[in-house]
DSSP file (Angstrom, degrees, kcal/mol; ACC not computed):
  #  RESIDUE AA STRUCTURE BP1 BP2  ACC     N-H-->O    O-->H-N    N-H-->O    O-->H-N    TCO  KAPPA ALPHA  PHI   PSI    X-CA   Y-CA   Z-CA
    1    1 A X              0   0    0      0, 0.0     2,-0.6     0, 0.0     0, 0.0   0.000 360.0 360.0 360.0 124.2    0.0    0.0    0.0
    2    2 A X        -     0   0    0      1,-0.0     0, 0.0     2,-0.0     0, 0.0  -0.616 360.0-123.6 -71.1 103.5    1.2    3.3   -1.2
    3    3 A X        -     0   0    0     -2,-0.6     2,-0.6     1,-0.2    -1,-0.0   0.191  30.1-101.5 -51.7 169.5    1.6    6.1    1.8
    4    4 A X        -     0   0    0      1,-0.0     2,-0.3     0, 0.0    -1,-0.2  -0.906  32.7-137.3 -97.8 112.4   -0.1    9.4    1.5
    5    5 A X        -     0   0    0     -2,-0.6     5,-0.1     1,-0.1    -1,-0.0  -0.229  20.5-131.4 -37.9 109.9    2.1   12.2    0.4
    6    6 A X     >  -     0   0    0     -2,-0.3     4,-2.0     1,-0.1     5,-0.3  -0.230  19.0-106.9 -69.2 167.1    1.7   15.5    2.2
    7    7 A X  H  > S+     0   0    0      2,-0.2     4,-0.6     1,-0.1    -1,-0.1   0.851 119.9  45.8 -63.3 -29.3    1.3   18.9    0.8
    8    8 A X  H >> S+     0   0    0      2,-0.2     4,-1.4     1,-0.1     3,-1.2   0.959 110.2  58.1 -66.3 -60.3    4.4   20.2    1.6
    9    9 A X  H 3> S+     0   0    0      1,-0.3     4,-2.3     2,-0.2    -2,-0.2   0.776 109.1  44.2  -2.0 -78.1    5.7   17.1    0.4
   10   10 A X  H 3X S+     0   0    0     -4,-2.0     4,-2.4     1,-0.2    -1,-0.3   0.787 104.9  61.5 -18.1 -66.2    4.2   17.7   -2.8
   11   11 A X  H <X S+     0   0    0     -3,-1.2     4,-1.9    -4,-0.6    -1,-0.2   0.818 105.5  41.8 -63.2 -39.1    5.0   20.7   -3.1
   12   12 A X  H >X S+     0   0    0     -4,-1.4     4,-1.7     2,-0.2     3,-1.4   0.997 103.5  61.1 -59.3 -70.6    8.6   20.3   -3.1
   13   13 A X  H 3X S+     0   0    0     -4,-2.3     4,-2.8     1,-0.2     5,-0.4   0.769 113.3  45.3 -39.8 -58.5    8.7   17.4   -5.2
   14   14 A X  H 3X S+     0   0    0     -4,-2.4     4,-1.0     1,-0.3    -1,-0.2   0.875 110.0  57.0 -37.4 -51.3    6.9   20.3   -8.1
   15   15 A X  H XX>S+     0   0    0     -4,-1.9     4,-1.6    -3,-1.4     3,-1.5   0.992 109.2  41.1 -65.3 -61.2    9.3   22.9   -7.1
   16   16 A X  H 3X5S+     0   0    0     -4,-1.7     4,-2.3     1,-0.3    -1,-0.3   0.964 121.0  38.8 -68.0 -37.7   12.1   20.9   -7.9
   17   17 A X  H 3<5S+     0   0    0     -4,-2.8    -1,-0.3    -5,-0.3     4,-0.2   0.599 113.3  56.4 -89.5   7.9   11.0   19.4  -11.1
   18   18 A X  H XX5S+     0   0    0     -3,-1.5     4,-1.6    -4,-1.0     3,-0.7   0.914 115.3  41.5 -71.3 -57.2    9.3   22.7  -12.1
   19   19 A X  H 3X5S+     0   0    0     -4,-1.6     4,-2.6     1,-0.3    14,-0.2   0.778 114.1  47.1 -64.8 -35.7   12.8   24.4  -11.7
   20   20 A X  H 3X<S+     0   0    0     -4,-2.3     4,-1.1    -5,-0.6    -1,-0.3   0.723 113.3  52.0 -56.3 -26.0   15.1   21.7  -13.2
   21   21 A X  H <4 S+     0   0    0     -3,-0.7     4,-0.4    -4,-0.2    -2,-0.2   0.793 114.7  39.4 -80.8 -30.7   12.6   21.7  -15.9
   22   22 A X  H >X S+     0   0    0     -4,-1.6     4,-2.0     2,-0.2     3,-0.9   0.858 109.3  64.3 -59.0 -50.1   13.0   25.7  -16.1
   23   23 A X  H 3X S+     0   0    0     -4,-2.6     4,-1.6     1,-0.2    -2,-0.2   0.844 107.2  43.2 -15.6 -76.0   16.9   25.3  -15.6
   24   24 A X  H 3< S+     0   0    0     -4,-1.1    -1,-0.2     2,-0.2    -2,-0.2   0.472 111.0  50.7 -70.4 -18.2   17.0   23.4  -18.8
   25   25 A X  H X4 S+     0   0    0     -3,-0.9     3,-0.5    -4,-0.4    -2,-0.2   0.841 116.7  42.6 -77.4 -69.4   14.8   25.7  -20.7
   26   26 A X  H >X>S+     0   0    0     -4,-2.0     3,-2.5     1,-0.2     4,-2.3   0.495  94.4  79.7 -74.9 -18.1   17.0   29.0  -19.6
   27   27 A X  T 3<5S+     0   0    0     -4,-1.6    -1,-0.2     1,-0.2    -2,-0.1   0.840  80.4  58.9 -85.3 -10.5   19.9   27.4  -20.0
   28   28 A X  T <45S+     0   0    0     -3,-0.5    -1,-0.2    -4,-0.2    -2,-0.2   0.568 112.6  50.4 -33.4 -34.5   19.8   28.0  -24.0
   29   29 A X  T <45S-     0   0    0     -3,-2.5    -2,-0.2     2,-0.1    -1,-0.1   0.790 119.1-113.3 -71.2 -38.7   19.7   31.9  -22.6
   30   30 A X  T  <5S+     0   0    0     -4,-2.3    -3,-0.2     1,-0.2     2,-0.1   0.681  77.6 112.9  97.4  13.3   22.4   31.5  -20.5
   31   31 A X      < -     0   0    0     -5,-1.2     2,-0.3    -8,-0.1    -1,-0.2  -0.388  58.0-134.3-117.5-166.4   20.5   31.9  -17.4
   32   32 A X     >  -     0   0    0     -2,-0.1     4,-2.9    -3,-0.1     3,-0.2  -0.900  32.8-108.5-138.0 166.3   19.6   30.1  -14.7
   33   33 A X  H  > S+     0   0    0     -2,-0.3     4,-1.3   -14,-0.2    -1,-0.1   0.681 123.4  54.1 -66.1 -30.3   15.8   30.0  -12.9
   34   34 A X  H  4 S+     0   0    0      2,-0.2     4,-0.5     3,-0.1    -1,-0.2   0.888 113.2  42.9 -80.3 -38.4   17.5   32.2   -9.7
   35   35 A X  H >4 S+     0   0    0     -3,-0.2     3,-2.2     1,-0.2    -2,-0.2   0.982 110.9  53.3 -59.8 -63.4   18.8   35.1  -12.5
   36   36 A X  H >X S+     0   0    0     -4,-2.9     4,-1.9     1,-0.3     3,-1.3   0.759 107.8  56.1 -67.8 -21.2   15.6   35.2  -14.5
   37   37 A X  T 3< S+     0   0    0     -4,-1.3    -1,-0.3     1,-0.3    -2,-0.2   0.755 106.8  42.8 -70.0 -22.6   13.8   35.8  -11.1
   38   38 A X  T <4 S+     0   0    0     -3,-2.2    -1,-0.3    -4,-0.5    -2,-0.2  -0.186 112.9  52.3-103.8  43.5   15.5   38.7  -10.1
   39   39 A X  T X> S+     0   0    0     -3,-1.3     3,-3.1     2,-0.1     4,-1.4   0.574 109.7  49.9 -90.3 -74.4   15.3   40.1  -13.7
   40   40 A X  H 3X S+     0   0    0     -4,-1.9     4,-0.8     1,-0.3     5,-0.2   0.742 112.3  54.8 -40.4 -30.6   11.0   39.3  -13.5
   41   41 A X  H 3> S+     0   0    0     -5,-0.3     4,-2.2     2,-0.2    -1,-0.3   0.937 115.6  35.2 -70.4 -41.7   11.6   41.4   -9.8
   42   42 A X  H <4 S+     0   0    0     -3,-3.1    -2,-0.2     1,-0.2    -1,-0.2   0.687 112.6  60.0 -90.2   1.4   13.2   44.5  -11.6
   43   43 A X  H  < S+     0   0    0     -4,-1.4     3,-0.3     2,-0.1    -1,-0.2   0.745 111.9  37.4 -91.7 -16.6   11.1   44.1  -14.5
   44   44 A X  H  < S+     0   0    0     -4,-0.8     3,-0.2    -5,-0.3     2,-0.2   0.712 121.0  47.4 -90.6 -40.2    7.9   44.6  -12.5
   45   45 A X  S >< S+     0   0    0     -4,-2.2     3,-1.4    -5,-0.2    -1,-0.2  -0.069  78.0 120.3 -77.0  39.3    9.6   47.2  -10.3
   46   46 A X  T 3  S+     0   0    0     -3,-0.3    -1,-0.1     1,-0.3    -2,-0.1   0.891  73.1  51.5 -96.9 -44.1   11.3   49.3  -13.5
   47   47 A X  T 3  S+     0   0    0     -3,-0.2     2,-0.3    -4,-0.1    -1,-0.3   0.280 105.7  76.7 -60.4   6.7    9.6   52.8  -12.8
   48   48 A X  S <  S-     0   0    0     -3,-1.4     2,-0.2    -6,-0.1    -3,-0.0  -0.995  91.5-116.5-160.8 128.9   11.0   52.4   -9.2
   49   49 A X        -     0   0    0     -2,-0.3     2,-0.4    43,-0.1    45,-0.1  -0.422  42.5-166.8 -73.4 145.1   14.5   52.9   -8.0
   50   50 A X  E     -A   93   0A   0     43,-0.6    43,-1.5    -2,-0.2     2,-0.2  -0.940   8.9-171.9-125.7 141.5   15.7   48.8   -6.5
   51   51 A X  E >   -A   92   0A   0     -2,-0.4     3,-2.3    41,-0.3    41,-0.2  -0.750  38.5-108.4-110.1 171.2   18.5   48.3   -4.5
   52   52 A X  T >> S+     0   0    0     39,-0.7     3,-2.4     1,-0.3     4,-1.8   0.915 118.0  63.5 -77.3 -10.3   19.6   44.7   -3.8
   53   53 A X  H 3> S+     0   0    0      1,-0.2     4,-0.7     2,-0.2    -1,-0.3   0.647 102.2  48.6 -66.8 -14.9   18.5   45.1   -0.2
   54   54 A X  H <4 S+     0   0    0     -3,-2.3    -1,-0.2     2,-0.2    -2,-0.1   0.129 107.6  53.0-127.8  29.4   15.1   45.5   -1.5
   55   55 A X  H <> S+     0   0    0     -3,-2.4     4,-2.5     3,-0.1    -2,-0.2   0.491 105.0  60.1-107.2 -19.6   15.3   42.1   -4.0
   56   56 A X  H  <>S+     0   0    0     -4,-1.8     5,-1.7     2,-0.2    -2,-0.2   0.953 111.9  34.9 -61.4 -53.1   16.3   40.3   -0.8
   57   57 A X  T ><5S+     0   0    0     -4,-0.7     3,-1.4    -5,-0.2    -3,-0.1   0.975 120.3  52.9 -60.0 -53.8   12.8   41.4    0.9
   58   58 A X  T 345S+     0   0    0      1,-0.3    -1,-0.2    -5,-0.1    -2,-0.2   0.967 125.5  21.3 -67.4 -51.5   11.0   41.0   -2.5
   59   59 A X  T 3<5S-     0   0    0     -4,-2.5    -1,-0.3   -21,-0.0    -2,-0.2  -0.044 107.3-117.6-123.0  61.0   12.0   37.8   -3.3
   60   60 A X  T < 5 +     0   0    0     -3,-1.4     2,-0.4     1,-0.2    -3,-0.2   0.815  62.2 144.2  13.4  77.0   13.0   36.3    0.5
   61   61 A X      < -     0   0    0     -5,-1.7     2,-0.3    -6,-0.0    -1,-0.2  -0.884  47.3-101.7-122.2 162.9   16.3   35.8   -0.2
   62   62 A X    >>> -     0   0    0     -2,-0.4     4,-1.5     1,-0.1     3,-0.7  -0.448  32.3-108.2 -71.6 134.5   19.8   36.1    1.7
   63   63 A X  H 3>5S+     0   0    0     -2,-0.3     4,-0.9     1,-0.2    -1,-0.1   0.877 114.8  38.7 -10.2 -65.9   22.4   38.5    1.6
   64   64 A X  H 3>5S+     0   0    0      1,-0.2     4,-1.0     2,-0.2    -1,-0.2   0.620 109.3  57.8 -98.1  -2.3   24.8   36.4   -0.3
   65   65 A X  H <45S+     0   0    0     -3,-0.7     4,-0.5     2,-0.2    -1,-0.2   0.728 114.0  40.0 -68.1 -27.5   22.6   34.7   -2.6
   66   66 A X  H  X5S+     0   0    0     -4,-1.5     4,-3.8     1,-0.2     3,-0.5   0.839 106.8  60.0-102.3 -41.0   21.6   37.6   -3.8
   67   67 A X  H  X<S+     0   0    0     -4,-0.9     4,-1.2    -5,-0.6    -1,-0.2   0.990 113.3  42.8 -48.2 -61.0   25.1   39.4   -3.8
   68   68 A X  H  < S+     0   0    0     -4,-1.0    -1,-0.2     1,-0.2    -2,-0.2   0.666 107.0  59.9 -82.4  -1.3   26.5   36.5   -6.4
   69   69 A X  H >> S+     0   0    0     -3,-0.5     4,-2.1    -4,-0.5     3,-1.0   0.790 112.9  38.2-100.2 -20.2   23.3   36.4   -8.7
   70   70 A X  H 3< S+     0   0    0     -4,-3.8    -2,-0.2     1,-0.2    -1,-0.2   0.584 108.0  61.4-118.1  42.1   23.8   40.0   -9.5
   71   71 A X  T 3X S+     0   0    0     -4,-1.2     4,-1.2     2,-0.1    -1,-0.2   0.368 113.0  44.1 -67.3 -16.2   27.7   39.7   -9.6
   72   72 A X  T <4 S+     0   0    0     -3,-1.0    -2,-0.2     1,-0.2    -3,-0.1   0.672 110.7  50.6-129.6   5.6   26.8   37.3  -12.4
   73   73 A X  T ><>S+     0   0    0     -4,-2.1     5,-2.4     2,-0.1     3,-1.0   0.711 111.1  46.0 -87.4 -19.0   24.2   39.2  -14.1
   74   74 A X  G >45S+     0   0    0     -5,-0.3     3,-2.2     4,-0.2    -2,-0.2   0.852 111.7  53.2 -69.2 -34.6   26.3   42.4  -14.3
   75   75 A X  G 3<5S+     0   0    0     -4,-1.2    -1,-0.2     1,-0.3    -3,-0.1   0.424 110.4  52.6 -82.7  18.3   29.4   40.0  -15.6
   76   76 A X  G < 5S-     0   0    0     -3,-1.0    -1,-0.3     3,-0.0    -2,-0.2  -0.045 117.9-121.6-132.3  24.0   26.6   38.9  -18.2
   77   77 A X  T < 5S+     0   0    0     -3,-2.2    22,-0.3     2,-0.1    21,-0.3   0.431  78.5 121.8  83.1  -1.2   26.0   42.4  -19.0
   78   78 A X  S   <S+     0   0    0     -5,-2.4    18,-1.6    20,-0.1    21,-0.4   0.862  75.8   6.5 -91.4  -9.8   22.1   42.2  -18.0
   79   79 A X  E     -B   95   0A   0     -6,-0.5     2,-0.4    16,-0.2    16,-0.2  -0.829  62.4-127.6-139.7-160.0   22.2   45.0  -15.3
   80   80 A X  E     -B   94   0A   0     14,-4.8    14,-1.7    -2,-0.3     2,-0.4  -0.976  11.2-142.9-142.3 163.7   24.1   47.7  -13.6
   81   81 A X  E     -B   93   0A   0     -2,-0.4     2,-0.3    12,-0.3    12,-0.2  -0.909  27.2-172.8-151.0 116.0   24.8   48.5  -10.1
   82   82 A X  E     -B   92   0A   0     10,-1.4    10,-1.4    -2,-0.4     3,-0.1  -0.987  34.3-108.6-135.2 117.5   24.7   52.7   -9.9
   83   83 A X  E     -B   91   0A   0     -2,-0.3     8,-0.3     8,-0.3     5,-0.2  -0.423  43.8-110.2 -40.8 117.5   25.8   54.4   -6.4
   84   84 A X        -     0   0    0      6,-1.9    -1,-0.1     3,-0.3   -33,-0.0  -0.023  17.7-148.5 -33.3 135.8   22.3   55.8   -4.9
   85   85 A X  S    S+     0   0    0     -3,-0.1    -1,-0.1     3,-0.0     3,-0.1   0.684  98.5  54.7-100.6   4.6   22.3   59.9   -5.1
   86   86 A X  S    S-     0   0    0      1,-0.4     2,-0.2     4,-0.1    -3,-0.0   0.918 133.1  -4.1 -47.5-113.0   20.1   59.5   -1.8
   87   87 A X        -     0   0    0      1,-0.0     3,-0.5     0, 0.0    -1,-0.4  -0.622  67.4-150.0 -85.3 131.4   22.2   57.5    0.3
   88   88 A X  S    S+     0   0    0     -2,-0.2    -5,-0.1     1,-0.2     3,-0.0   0.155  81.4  80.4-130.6  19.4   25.6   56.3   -1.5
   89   89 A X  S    S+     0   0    0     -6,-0.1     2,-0.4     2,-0.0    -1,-0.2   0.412  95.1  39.4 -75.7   0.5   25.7   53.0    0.7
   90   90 A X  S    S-     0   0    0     -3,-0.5    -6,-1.9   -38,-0.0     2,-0.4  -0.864  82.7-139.8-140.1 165.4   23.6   51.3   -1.1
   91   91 A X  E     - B   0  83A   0     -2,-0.4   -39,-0.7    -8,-0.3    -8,-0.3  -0.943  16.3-115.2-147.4 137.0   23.1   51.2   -5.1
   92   92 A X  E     -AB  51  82A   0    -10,-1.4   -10,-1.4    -2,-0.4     2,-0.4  -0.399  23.0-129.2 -63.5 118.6   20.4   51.1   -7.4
   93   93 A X  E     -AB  50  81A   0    -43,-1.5   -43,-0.6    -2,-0.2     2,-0.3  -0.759  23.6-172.8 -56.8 102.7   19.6   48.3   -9.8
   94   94 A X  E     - B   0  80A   0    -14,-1.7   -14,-4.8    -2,-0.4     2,-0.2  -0.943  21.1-136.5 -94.5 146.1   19.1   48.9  -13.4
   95   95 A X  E     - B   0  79A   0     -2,-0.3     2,-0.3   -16,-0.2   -16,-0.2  -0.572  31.2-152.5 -81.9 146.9   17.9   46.4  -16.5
   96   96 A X    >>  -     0   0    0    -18,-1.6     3,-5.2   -19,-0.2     4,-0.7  -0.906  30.7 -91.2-112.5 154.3   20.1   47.1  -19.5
   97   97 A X  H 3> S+     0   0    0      1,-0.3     4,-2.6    -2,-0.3   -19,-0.1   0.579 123.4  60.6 -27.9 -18.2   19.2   46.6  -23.0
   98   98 A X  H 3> S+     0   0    0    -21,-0.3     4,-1.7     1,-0.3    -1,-0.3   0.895 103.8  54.1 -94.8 -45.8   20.4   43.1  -23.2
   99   99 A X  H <4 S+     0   0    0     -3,-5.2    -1,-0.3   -21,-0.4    -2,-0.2   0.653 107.6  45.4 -90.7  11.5   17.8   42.2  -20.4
  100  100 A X  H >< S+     0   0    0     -4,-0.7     3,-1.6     2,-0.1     4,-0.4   0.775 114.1  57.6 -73.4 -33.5   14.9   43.5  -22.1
  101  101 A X  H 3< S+     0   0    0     -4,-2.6     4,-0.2    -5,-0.2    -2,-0.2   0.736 108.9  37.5 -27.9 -48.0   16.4   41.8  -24.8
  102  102 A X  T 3X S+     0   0    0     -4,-1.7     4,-2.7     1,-0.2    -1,-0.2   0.399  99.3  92.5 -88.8 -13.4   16.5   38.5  -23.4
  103  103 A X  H <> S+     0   0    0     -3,-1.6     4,-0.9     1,-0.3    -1,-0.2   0.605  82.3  43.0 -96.3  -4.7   13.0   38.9  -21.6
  104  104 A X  H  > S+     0   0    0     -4,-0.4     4,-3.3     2,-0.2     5,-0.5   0.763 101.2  64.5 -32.9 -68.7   10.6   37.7  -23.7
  105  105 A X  H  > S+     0   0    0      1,-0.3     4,-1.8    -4,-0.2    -2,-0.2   0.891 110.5  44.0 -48.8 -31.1   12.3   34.8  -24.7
  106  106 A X  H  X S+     0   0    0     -4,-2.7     4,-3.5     2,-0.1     5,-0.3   0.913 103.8  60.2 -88.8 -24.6   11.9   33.9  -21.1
  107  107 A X  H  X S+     0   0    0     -4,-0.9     4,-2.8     1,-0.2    -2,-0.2   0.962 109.3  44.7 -36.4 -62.7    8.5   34.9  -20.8
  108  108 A X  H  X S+     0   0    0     -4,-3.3     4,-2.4     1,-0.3     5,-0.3   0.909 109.3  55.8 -70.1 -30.7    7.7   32.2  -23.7
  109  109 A X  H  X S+     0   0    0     -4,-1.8     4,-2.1    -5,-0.5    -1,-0.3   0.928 109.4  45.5 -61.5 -30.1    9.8   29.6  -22.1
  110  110 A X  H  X S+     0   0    0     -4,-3.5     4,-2.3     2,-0.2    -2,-0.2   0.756 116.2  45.3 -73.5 -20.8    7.7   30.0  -18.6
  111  111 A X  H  X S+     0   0    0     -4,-2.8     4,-2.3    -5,-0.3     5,-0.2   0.969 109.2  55.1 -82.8 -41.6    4.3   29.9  -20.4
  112  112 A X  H  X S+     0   0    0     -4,-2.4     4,-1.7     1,-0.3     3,-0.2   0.948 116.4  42.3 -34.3 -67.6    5.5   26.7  -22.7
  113  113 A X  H  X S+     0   0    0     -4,-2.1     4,-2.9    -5,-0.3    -1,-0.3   0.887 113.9  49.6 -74.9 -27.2    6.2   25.1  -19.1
  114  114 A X  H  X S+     0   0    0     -4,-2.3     4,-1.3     2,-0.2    -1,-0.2   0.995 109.0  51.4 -74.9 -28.3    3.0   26.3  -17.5
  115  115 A X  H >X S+     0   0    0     -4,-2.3     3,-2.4     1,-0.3     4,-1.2   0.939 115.0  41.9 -46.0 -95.0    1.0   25.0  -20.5
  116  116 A X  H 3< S+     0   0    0     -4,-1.7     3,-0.5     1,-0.3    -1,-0.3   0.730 107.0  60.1 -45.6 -49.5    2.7   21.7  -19.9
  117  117 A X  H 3< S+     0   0    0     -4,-2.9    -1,-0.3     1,-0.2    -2,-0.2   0.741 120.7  33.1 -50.5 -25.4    2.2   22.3  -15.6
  118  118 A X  H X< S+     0   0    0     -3,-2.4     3,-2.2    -4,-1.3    -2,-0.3   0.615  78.4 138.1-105.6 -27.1   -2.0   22.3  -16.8
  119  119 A X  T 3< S+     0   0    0     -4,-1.2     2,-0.4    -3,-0.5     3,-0.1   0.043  79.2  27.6 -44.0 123.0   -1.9   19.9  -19.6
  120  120 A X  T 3  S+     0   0    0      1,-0.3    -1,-0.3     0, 0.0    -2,-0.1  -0.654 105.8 108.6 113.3 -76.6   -5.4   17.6  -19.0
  121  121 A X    <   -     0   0    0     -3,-2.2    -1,-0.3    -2,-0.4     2,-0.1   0.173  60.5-141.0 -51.8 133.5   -7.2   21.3  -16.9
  122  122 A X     >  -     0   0    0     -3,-0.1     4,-1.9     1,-0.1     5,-0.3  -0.532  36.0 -97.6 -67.5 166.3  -10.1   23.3  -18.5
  123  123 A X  H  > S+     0   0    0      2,-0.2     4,-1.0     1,-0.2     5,-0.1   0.878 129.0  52.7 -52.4 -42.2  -10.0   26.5  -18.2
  124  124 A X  H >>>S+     0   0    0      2,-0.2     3,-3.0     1,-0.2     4,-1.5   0.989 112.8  49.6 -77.5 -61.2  -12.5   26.5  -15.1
  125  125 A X  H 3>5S+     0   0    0      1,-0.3     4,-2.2     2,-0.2     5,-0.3   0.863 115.1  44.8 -40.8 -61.7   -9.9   23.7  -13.2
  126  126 A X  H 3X5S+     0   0    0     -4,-1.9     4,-1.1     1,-0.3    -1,-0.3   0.791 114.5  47.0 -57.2 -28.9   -6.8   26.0  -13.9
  127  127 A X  H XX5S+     0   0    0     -3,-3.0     4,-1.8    -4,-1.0     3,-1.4   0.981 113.5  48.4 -83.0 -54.5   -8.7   29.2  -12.8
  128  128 A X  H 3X5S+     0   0    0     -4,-1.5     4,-0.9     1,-0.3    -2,-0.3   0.559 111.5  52.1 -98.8  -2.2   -9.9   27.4   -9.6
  129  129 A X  H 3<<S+     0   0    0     -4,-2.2    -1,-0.3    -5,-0.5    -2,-0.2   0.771 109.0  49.1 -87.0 -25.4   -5.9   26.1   -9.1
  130  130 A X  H XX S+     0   0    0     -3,-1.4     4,-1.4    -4,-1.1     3,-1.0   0.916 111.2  50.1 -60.4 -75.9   -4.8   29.6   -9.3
  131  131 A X  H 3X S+     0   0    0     -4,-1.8     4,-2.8     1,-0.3    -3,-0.1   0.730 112.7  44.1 -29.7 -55.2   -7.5   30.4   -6.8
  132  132 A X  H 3X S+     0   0    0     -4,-0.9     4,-0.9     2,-0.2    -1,-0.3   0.688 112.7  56.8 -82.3 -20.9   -6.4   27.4   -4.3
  133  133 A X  H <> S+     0   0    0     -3,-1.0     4,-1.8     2,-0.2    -2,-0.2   0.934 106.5  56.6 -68.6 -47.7   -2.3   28.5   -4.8
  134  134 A X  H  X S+     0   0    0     -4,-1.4     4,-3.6     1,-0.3    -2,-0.2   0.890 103.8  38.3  -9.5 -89.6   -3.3   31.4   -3.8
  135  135 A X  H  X S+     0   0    0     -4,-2.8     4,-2.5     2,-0.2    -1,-0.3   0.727 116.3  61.1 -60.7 -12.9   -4.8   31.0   -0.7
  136  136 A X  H  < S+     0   0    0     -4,-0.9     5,-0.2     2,-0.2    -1,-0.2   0.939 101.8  48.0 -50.9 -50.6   -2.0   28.5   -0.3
  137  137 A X  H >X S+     0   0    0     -4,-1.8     3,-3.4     2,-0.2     4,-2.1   1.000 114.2  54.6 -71.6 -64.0    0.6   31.2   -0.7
  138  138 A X  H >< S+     0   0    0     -4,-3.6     3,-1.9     1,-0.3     2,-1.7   0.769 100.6  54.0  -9.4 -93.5   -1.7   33.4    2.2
  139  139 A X  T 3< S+     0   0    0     -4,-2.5    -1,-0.3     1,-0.2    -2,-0.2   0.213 115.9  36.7 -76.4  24.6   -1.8   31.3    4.6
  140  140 A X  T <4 S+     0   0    0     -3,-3.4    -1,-0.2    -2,-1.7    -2,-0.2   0.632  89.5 104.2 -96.2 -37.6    2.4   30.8    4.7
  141  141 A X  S << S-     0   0    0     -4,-2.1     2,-0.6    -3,-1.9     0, 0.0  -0.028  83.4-101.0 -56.2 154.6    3.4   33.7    4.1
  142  142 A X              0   0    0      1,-0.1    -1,-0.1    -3,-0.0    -3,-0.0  -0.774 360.0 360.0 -86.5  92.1    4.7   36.0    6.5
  143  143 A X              0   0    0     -2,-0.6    -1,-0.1    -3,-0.1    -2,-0.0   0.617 360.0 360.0 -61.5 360.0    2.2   38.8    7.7
């Protein structure tokens, strides 16, 4: 008899084959699932000056994770690191041409893999999976 998975359970096992499956996707770019996430953070923040202290917060990351993915997106040309004229401890995050460039082309690879993540749903299943992620993502999160 086959045990019952939990939800967390679950959920990891997705996460990890979502990302390896993403991982393989991006790597055709020349990025990796961790890069393209804090480009999709400054591409939604782009009217609004970002420093990395406030990519750590946005996408709950560490200090030094976050410190080496964008040492190795500036040595891959996709942003720049500009001294604040506010405060000149900290510096401001900008997208350069090469990542708007690039940013489609990830766009289509993540809808190709959600299309594949739904394959089987109707629209109404997929809507009401969105719905339940949701509330998922609530009720973990960190008020």
């Amino acid at each position: 008899m086959q045990k019952k998975r939990t939800i967390g359970f679950m959920f990891k096992q997705i996460n990890n084959v979502y990302e390896k499956e993403f991982n393989n996707r991006l790597r055709t770019l020349g990025i990796t699932t961790s890069q393209c996430a804090v480009l999709d953070y400054l591409f939604d923040c782009e009217k609004e000056e970002v420093t990395q202290r406030d990519i750590e917060k946005g996408l709950n990351l560490r200090n030094p994770t976050v410190t080496g993915l964008l040492k190795r997106l500036d040595e891959k040309g996709y942003i720049l690191s500009v001294p604040s004229n506010t405060d000149k401890r900290y510096k401001n995050i900008y997208l350069t041409e090469k990542a708007y460039d690039i940013q489609k082309r990830m766009e289509n690879q993540r809808r190709k893999l959600d299309k594949m993540l739904t394959i089987g749903m109707n629209k109404k299943e997929i809507e009401a999976l969105e719905k339940m992620l949701n509330k998922v993502l609530y009720n973990i999160a960190e008020p």
